[in-house]
C-alpha positions as CSV (number, residue, x, y, z in Angstrom):
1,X,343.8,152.9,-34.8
2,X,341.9,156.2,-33.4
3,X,338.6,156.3,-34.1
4,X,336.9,158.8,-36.9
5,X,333.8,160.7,-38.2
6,X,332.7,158.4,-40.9
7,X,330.9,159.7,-44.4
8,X,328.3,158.0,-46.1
9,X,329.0,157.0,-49.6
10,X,326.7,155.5,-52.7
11,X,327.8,151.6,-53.1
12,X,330.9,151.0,-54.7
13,X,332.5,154.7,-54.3
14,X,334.9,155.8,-51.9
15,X,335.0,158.5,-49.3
16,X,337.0,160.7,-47.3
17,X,336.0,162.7,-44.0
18,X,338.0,166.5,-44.9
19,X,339.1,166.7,-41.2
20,X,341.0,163.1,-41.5
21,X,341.1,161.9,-44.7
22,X,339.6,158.8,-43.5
23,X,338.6,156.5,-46.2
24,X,335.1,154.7,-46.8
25,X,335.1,152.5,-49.2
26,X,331.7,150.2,-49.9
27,X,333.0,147.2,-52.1
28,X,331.5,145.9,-55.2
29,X,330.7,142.8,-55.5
30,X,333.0,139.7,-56.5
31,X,332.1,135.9,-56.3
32,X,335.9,134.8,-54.9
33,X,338.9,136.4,-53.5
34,X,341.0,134.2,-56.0
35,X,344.5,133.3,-54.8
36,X,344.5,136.3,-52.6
37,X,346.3,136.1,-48.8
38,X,343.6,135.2,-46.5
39,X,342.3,135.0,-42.4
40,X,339.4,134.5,-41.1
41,X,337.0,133.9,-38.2
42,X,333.1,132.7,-37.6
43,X,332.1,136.1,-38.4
44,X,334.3,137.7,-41.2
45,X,337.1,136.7,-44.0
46,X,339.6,139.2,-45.2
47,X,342.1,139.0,-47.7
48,X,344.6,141.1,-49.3
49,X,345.9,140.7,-53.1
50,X,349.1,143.1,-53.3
51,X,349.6,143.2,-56.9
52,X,346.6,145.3,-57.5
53,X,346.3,146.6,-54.1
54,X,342.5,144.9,-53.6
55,X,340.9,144.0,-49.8
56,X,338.3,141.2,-50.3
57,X,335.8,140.7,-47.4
58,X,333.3,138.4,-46.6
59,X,330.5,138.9,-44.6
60,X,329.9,135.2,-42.9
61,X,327.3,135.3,-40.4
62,X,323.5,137.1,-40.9
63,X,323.4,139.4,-37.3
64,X,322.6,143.1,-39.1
65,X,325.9,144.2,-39.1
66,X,328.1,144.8,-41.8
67,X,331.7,143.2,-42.2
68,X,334.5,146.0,-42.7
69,X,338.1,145.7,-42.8
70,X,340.2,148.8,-41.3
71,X,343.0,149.4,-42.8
72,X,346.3,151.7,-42.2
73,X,348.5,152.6,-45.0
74,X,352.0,153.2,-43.3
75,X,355.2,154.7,-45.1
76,X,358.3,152.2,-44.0
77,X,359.2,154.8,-41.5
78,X,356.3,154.3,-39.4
79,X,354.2,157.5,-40.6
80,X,350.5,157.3,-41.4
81,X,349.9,157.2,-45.3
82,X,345.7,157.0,-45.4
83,X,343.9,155.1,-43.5
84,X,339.8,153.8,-43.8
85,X,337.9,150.6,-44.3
86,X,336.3,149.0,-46.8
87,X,332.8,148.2,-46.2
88,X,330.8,144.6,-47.2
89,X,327.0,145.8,-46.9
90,X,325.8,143.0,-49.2
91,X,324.5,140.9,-46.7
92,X,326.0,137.5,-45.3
93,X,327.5,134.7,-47.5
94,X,328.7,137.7,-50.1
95,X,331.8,138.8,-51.0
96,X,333.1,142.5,-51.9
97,X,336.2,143.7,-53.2
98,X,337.4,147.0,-52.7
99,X,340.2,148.3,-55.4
100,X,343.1,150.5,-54.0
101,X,346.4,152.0,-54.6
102,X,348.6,152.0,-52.0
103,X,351.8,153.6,-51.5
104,X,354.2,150.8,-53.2
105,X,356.5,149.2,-50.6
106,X,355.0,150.7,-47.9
107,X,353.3,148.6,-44.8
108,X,349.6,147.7,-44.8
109,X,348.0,147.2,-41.4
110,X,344.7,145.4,-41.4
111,X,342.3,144.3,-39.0
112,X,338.1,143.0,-39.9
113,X,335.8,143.0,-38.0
114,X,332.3,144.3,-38.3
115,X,329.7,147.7,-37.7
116,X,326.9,148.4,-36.9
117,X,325.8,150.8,-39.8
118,X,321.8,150.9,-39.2
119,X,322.3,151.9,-35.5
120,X,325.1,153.2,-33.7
121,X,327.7,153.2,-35.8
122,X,329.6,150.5,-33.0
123,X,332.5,148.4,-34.8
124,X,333.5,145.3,-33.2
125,X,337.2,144.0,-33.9
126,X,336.9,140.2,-34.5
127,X,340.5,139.6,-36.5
128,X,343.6,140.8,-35.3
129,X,345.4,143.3,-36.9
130,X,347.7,141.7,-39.5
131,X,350.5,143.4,-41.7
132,X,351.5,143.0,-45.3
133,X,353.9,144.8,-47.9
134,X,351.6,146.9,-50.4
C-alpha cells in the first residue's frame, strides 16, 4: 500500500487527506471484538466483523506507539475503493472499534501493525496483509 500524508482527527471521527482520500479513523472504544474474525501477534490484534463493516484493534503491548490497522477497500475488479486505517490511541490492553461502510461484495485488504504518532509518524507492519469479503 503506498504511503500517504496523514490528517489529524479529534477521537472517534474520521478523516480524509483531499489529495488521496486517505482515511483516518481514531476508534472509540469497545471492551470486546465479540464474535468478530480475528489475528493476531505479541504486539496487535485485529479483527474484522462484515455485517456492519467494523475493524476492532487492540493495542497489546505498552512501547508509545499506537496500534493501527491499514486497510484497502477494493472493487472485485482489482480497483482501489478507499483506503486508510483505523487508529487505537487508547493505550495498551484497550480495544477500539472503528465503524465503516464498505462497498458491499467488494474485497477488504488489511494489514496491523503499529505508528509512531508522537514522533515520526514511522508505521511498522507486524500482521500480514489479510483479505475478507466486505
Amino acid at each position: 500500500m503506498a504511503a500517504a500524508a496523514l490528517t489529524v482527527a479529534a477521537p472517534g471521527t474520521a478523516a480524509a487527506d483531499g489529495a488521496y482520500g486517505y482515511e483516518v479513523d481514531y476508534g472509540t472504544s469497545v471492551s470486546t471484538p465479540g464474535n468478530a474474525l480475528c489475528t493476531f501477534n505479541a504486539t496487535v490484534q485485529v479483527c474484522f466483523q462484515p455485517y456492519g463493516d467494523k475493524i476492532y484493534l487492540k493495542d497489546k503491548l505498552a512501547d508509545g506507539r499506537s496500534a493501527v490497522a491499514v486497510w484497502e477497500n477494493q472493487i472485485v475488479s482489482g480497483n482501489l475503493y478507499r483506503h486508510g486505517e483505523c487508529r487505537n490511541t487508547r493505550g495498551a490492553g484497550t480495544w477500539v472499534v472503528c465503524n465503516k461502510n464498505y462497498y458491499e461484495g467488494s474485497i477488504l485488504l488489511i494489514k496491523a501493525g503499529t505508528r509512531d504518532l508522537s514522533g515520526d509518524g514511522s508505521y511498522s507492519a507486524e500482521i500480514p496483509t489479510y483479505s475478507e469479503i466486505a
